[in-house]
N, C-alpha and C positions, 0 to 999 in steps of 0.2 A: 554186630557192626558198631563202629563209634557213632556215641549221641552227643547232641550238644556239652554236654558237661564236660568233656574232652576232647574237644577241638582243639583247642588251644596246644594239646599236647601227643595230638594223635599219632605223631610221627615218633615218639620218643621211643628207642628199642625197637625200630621197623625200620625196613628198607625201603622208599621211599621213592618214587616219580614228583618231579616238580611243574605244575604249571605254570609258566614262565611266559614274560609278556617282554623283559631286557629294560623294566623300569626300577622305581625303587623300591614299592611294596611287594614284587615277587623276589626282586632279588635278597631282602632284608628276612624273609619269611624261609628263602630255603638258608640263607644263615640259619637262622636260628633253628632250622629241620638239619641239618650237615650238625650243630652241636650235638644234638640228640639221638639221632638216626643216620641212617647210610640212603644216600641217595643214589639211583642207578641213571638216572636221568633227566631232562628237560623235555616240557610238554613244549610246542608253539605251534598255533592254531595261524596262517597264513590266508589273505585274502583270496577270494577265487582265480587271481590269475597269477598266485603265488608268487609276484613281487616284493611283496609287504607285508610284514606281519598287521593281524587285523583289531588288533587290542591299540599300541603303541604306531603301528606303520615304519617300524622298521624294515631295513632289506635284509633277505638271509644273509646274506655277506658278516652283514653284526652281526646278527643273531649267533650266525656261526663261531665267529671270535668270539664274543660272550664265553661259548659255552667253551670252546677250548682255551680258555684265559681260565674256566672255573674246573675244569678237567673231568665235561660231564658228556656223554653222548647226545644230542639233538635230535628231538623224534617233531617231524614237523608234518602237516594237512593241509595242502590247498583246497578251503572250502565256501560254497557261498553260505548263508543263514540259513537254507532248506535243508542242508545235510552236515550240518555243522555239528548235532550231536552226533550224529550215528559216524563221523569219521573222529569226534572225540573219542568216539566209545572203542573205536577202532585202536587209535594209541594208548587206551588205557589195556585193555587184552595186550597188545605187543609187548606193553613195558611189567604186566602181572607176569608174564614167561620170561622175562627175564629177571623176576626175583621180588618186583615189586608188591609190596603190601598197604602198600597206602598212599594218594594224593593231597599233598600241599600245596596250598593254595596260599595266594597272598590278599586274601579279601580281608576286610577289618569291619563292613557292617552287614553281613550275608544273614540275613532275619533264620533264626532257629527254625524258622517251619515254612517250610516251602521252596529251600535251598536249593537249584540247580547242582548245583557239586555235591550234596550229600546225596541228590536221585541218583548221580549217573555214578557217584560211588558203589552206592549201595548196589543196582545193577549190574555193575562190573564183579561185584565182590570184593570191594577193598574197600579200607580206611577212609575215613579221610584228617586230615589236619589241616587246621590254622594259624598259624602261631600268632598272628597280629589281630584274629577276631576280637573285637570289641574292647582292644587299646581304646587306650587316648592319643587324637590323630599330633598333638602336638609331641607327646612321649616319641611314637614311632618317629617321626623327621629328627628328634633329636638323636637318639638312640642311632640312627639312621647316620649322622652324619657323623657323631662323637667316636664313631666304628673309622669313622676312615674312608666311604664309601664316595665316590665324584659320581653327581648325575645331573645328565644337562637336561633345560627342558624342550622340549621337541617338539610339543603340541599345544595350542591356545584353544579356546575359545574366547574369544574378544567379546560374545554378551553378556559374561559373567566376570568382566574386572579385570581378565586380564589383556594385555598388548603383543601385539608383534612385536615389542623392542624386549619383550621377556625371553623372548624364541633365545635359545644360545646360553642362558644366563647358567649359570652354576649352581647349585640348591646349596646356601650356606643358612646359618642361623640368623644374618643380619636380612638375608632375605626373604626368609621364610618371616619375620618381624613385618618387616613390606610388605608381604602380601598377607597377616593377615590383616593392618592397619587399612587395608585396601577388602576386606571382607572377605578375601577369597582361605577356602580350608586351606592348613598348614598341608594336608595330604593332598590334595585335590579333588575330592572326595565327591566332589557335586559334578564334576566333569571338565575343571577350570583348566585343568591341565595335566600330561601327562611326560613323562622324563626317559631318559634312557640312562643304564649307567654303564662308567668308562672305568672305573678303576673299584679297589675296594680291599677288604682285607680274604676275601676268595679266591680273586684275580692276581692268578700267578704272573701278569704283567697287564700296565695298563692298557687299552685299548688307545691309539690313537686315529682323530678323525678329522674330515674337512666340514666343510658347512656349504649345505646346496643354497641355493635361491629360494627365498619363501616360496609354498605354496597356499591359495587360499580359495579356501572353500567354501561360501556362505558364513556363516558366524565363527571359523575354523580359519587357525593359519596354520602350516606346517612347514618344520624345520628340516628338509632332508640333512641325513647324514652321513658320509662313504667311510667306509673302511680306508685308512694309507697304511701302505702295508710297505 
């Protein structure tokens, strides 16, 4: 099984399931897994009443364009947090039958010993990769954006620095400057906030969308966003 010392490149010469959230560290991660390897799919883990995905709170709708802008199949689980692994474990079997050998991941600080993804890798019997473990979170947002990639931000938490006037904003390098002169990780890394992205150098076309009504939730505001199709 891969160990730490090749995460970073597990997916090199394998075919490969991607975990996939439709922000920028998964999407940056299966780049750089698609240079390396062949991907057969997209993982997305959906809240229990499978409206939303439960990483980012996307609606399938995106999620769906996503994956057909990126020309990839969508394996997705309505699950609550009681059975959230054993219906991961479920789309990790589905997508090992159909070829796959390893999961990437877009995590960047997942601690060597005690890794959720390396257990239920290990488990399954497959791989696992990460291409952005243990960057530097400002490399990755550059790297990130100097590719070509448009992603908006979609999620706040306002007790950590950021605003609802962020919701909608575009991730560029003069604002990645902004937020971190304002404290908050160039990646989001603490939980300040999460992105979706619309376009990129994968995205055989960009995604276009509307902008719902904030929603807010305790220390959380969110950006809904629809598919125009």
């Amino acid at each position: 099984m891969t160990g730490t010392s090749d995460w970073r490149t597990g997916a090199d010469g394998h075919k490969f399931i991607a975990s996939f959230s439709g922000g920028k560290d998964s999407t940056l991660a299966l780049y750089k897994a698609m240079k390396a390897g062949e991907a057969v799919g997209l993982i997305v883990m959906l809240e229990e009443e499978g409206d939303r995905s439960r990483s980012h709170g996307l609606p399938p709708a995106l999620l769906q364009a996503q994956a057909d802008s990126i020309g990839f199949p969508l394996y997705t689980a309505a699950s609550s947090w009681a059975d959230y692994e054993d219906n991961f474990m479920r789309l990790l079997a589905t997508a090992k039958s159909q070829g796959a050998e390893v999961l990437v991941t877009g995590d960047l600080d997942m601690p060597a010993h005690g890794c959720w993804h390396d257990k239920v890798t290990r488990n399954a019997g497959l791989k696992l990769g990460m291409p952005l473990w243990e960057m530097n979170h400002r490399d990755v947002v550059e790297e990130f954006i100097h590719l070509g990639f448009i992603t908006i931000i979609v999620t706040v938490n306002v007790s950590l620095g950021m605003k609802e006037d962020d919701l909608g904003r575009v991730l560029t390098l003069d604002y990645v400057k902004e937020l971190e002169a304002r404290g908050i990780d160039p990646c989001g890394e603490g939980g300040e906030f999460h992105t979706a992205v619309i376009d990129g150098p994968i995205f055989s076309k960009p995604l276009s969308v509307s902008k719902g009504e904030i929603i807010r939730n305790g220390d959380y505001a969110f950006l809904p966003l629809e598919l125009v199709t």
